[in-house]
C-alpha positions as CSV (number, residue, x, y, z in Angstrom):
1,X,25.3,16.5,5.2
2,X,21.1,16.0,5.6
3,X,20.5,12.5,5.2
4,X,18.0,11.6,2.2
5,X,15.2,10.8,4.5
6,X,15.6,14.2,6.4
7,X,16.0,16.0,3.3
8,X,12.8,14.6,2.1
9,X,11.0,15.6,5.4
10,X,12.5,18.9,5.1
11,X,10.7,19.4,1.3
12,X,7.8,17.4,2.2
13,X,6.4,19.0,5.3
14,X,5.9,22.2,3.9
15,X,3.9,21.6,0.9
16,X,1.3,19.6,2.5
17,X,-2.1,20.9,1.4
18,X,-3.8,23.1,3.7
19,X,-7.5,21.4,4.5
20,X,-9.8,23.4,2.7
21,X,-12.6,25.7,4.8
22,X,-15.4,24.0,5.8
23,X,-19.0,25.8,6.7
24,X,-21.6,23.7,8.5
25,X,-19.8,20.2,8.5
26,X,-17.4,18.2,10.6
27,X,-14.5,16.5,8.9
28,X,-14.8,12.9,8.1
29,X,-12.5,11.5,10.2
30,X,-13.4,7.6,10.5
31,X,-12.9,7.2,6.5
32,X,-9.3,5.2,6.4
33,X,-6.2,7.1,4.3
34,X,-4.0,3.8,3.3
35,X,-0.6,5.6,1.5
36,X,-0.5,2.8,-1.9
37,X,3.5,1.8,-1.7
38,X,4.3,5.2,0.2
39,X,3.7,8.2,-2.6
40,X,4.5,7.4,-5.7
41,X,2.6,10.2,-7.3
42,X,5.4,12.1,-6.0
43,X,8.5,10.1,-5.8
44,X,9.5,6.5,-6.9
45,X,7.0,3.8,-4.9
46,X,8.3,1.7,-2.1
47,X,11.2,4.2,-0.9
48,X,11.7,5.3,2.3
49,X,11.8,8.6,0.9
50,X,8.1,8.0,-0.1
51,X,7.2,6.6,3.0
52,X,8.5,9.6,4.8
53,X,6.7,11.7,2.5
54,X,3.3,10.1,3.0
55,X,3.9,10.1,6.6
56,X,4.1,13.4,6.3
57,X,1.2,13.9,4.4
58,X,-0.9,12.6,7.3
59,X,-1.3,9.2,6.1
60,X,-3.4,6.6,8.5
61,X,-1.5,3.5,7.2
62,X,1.5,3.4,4.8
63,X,1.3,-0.1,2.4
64,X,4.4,-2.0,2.1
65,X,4.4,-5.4,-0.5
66,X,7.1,-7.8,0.4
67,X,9.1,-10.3,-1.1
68,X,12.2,-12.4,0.0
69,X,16.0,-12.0,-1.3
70,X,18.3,-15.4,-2.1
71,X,19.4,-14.9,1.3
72,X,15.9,-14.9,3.1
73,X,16.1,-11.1,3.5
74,X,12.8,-9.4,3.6
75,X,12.2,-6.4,1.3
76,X,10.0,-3.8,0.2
77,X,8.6,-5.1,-3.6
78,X,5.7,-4.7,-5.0
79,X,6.6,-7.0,-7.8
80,X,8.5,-10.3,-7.4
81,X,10.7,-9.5,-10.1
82,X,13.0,-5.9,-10.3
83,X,12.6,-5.1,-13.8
84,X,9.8,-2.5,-13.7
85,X,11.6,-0.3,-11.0
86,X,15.3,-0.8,-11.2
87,X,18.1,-0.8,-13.4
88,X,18.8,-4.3,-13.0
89,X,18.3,-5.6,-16.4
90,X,21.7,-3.0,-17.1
91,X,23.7,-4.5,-13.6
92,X,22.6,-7.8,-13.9
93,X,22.1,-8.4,-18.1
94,X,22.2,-12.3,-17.4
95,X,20.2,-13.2,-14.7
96,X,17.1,-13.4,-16.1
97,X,14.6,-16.4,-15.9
98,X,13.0,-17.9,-18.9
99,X,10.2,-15.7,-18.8
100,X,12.9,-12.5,-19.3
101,X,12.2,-11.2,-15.8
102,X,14.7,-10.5,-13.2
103,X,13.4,-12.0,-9.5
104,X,14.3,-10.7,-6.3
105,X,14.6,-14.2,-5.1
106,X,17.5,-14.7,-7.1
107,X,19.6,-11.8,-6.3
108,X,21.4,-11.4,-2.7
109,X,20.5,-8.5,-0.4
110,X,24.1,-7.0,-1.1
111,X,23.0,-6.7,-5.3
112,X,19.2,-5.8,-4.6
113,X,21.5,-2.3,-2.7
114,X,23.1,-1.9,-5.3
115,X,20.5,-1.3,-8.0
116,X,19.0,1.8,-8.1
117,X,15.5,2.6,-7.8
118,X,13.3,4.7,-10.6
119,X,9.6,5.2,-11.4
120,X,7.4,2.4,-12.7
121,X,8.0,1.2,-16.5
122,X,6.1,-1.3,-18.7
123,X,7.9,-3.8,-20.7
124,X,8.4,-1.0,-23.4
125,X,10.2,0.6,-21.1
126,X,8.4,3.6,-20.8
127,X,6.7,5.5,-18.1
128,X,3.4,3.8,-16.8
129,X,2.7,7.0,-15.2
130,X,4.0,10.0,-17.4
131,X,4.3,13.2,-15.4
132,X,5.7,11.8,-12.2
133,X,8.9,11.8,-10.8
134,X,11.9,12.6,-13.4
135,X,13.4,9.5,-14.2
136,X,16.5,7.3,-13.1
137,X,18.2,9.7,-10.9
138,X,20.1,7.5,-9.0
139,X,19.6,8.3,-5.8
140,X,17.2,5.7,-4.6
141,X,17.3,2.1,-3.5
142,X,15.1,-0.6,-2.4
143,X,14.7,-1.2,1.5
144,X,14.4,-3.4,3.7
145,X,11.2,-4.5,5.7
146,X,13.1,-3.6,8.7
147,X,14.4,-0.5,7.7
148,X,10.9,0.7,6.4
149,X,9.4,-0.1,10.1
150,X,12.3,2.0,11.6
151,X,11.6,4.5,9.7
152,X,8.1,4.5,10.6
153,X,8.1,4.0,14.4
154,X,11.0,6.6,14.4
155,X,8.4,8.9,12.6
156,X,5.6,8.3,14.9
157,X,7.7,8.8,17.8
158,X,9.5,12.3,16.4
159,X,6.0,13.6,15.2
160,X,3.8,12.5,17.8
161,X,1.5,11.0,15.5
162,X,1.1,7.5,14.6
163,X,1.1,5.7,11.3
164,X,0.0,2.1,11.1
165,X,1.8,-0.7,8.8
166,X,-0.5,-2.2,5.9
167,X,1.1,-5.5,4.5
168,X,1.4,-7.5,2.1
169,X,3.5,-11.0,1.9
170,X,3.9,-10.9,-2.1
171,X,2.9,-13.8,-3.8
172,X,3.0,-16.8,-0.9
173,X,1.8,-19.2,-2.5
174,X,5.1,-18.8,-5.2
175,X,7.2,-18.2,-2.4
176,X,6.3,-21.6,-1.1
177,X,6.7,-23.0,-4.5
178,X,10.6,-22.0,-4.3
179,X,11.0,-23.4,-0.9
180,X,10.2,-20.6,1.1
181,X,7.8,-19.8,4.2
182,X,7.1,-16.3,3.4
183,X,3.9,-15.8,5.7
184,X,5.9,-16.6,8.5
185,X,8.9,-14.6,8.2
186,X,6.7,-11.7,7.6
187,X,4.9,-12.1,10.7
188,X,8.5,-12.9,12.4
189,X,9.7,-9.9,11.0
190,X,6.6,-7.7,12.3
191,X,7.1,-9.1,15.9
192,X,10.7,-8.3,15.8
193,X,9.0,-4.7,15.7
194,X,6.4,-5.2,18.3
195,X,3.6,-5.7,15.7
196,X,2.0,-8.9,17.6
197,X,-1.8,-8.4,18.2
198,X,-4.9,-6.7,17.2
199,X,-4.7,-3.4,19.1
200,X,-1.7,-3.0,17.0
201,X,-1.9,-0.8,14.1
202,X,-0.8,-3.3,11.2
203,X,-3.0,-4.7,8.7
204,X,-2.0,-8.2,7.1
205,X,-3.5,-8.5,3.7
206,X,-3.6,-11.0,1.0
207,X,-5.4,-12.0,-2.3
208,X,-4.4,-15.8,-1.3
209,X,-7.4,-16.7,1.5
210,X,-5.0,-20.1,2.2
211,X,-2.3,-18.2,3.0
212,X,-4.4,-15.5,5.5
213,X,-5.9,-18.9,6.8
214,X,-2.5,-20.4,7.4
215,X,-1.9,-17.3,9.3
216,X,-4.2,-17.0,11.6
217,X,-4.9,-20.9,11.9
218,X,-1.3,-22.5,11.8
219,X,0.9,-19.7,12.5
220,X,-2.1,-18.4,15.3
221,X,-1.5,-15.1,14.0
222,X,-3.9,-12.3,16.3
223,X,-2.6,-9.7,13.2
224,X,-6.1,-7.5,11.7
225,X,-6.6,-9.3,8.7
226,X,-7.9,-7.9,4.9
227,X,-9.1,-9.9,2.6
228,X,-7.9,-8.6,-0.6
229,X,-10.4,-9.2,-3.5
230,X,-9.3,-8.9,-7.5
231,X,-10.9,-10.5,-10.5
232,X,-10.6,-14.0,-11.8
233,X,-9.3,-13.3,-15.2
234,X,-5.6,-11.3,-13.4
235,X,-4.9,-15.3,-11.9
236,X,-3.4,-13.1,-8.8
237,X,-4.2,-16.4,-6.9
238,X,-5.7,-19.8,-6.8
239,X,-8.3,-17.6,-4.4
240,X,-12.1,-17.7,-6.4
241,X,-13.0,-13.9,-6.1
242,X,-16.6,-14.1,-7.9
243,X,-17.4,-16.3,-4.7
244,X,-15.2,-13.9,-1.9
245,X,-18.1,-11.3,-3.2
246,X,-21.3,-13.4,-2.7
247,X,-23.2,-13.4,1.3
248,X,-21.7,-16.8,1.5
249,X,-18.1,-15.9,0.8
250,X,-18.0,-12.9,3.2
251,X,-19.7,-15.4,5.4
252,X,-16.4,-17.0,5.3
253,X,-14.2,-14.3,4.8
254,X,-15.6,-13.2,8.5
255,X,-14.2,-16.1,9.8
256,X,-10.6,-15.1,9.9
257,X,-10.6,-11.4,8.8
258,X,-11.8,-8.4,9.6
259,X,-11.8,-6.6,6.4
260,X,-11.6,-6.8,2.1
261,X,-10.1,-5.2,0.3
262,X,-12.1,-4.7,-3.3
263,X,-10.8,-3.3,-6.6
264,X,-12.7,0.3,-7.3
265,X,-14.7,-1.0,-10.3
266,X,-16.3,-3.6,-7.8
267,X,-17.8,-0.7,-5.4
268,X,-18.3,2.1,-7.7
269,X,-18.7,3.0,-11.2
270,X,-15.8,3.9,-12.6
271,X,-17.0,5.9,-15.5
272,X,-19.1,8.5,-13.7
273,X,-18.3,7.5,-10.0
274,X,-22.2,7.8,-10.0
275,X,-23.4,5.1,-7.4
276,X,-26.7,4.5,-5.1
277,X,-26.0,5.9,-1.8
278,X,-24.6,2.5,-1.0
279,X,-22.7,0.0,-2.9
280,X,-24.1,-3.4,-2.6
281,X,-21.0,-5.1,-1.9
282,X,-19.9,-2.9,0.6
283,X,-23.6,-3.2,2.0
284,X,-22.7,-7.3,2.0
285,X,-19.3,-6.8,3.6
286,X,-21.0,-4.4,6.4
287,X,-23.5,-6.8,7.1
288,X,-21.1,-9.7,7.8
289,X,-18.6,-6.9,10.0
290,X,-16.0,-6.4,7.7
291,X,-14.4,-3.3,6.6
292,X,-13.9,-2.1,3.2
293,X,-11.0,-0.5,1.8
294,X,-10.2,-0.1,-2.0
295,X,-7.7,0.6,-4.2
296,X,-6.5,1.9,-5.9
297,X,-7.2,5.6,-6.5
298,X,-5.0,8.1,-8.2
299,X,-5.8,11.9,-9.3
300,X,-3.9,11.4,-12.4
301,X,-6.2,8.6,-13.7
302,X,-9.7,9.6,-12.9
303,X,-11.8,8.8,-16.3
304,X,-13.4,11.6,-17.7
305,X,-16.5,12.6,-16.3
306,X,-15.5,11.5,-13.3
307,X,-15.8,14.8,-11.6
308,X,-12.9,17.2,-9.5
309,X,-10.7,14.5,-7.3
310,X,-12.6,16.2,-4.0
311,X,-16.1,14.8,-5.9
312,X,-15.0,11.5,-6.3
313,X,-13.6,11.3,-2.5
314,X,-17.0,12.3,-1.1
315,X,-18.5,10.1,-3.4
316,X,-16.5,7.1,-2.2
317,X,-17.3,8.2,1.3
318,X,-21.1,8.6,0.6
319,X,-21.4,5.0,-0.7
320,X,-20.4,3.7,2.7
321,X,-16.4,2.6,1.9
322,X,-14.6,3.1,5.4
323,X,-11.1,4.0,3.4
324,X,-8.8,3.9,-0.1
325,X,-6.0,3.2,-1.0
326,X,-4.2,5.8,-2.7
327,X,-1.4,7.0,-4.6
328,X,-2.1,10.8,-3.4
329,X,-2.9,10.8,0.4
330,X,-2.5,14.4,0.5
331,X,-5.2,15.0,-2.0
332,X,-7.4,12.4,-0.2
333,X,-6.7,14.0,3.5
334,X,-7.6,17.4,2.1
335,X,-11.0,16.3,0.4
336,X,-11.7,14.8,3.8
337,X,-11.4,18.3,4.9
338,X,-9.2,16.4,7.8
339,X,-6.7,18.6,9.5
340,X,-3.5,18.1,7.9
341,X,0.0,17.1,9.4
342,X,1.8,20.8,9.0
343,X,3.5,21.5,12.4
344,X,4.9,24.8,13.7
345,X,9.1,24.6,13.6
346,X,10.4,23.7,17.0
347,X,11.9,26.7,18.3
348,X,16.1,26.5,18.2
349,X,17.7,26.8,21.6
């Protein structure tokens, strides 16, 4: 019987968009396609079914969020608690914390397999992006970091074409609040894959600056680093973002990374996606070397007047952002007007 993965790569392949015809221009192939959690547009995030699928798509990196299991296992979580993807609040009705959630950290790697994986609900319980995937099926499950990279590097070594790993260590500085050095198993769990220096493709990222600092300082991490940026108000970390956006906090920022990563409304108007042919913090970050890629954009949330998706792409790309992140890599990829990842069937002998 096809495996899932295969079976997804069998659908997937297919139905990637064709790039559209271009007259008079070259495609824009140094803006950077970052697959947000895989493709959730399409099916549920952080599943190697939808990192299969957004490798297929054509993807430049594929984002993975991390967190650790009772048993120090690393896994793919974009949340530090399973409630918003999982069943577990059915499996497990009494292991929730005070605050009602269900944490990873609490459960074994053995119960975080056997939970099964749907798309993204609120605390009401209902769909936080209507239209997607059809819901609890059943058939997927959480994975772990190590599975996700094998799944990756087997992919770039079937397909000839490489993805790179973009990273995220969830939430360190709570990890090191519950005993645990999550930074560093990360980065052990990224060698154990051969991801050790900065001609690798892998991206470390982090809203916690003392934890990318720890990294690179401590640990003497040689990882790419990105510098995630969010606002002050989401308390996402002890991190002060109003000053990571200033010429003196990309000053510093400089000094162990080589990229930031800002929310969309910091670049770009989200209302009209009507900018100056440069954003001025991307102008800052440029100025200092860094790199800027955004997130998150999705074709089924574009505000009205925002234009067709293919406007706001080129619109991104004129204002000077070197790459998204995205929950739709193959609608990004074909507004690029990049060639896309379709491959003639190898012959059968």
């Amino acid at each position: 019987m096809m495996n899932r993965v295969a079976l997804v790569l069998a659908v997937a392949m297919p139905g990637c968009a064709a790039p559209p015809t271009q007259t008079g221009a070259e495609p824009m192939q140094a803006f950077t396609v970052i697959a947000h959690r895989g493709a959730p547009a399409y099916l549920p995030e952080h599943t190697l079914e939808g990192a299969a699928m957004a490798h297929s798509m054509g993807a430049d990196y594929i984002e993975l969020d991390v967190v650790l299991t009772a048993d120090d296992h690393l896994i793919v979580l974009h949340d530090l608690y399973l409630d918003a993807v999982t069943d577990a609040a059915e499996r497990f009705p009494d292991r929730e914390r005070p605050d009602g959630r269900r944490y990873a950290f609490d459960f074994t790697l053995a119960e975080v397999k056997s939970l099964r994986v749907h798309e993204r609900t609120g605390t009401d319980g209902k769909a936080v992006f209507p239209g997607r995937f059809p819901p609890a099926t059943g058939i997927f499950r959480i994975p772990t970091l190590q599975e996700m990279l094998a799944l990756v590097q087997g992919l770039n070594r079937t397909t000839g074409r490489e993805a790179g790993i973009y990273i995220e260590p969830k939430a360190p500085a709570w990890h090191r609040s519950e005993g645990k050095d999550l930074m560093a198993a990360v980065l052990a769990g990224l060698a154990g894959h051969g991801y050790r220096s900065a001609d690798d493709k892998v991206l470390l990222q982090s809203f916690d600056m003392d934890s990318l600092l720890y990294a690179r300082r401590e640990l003497g991490s040689d990882l790419r680093m990105v510098q995630l940026i969010g606002e002050n108000r989401w308390r996402e970390s002890p991190t002060d973002f109003d000053f990571l956006q200033t010429d003196e906090g990309l000053a510093k920022t400089a000094e162990y990374a080589q990229g930031i990563g800002p929310w969309l409304p910091q670049v770009v108007d989200m209302k009209t996606f009507d900018q100056p042919d440069i954003s001025h913090l991307i102008d800052r970050a440029h100025r200092h070397g860094l790199f800027v890629h955004a997130y998150t954009l999705r074709a089924d949330q574009l505000p009205p007047g925002a234009g067709e998706f293919s406007d706001v792409v080129r619109t991104l790309t004129a204002i000077g952002l070197d790459g998204v992140f995205t929950d739709h890599p193959d609608r990004v990829i074909e507004s690029l007007g990049r060639p896309g990842a379709n491959r003639a069937p190898v012959p059968r002998k």
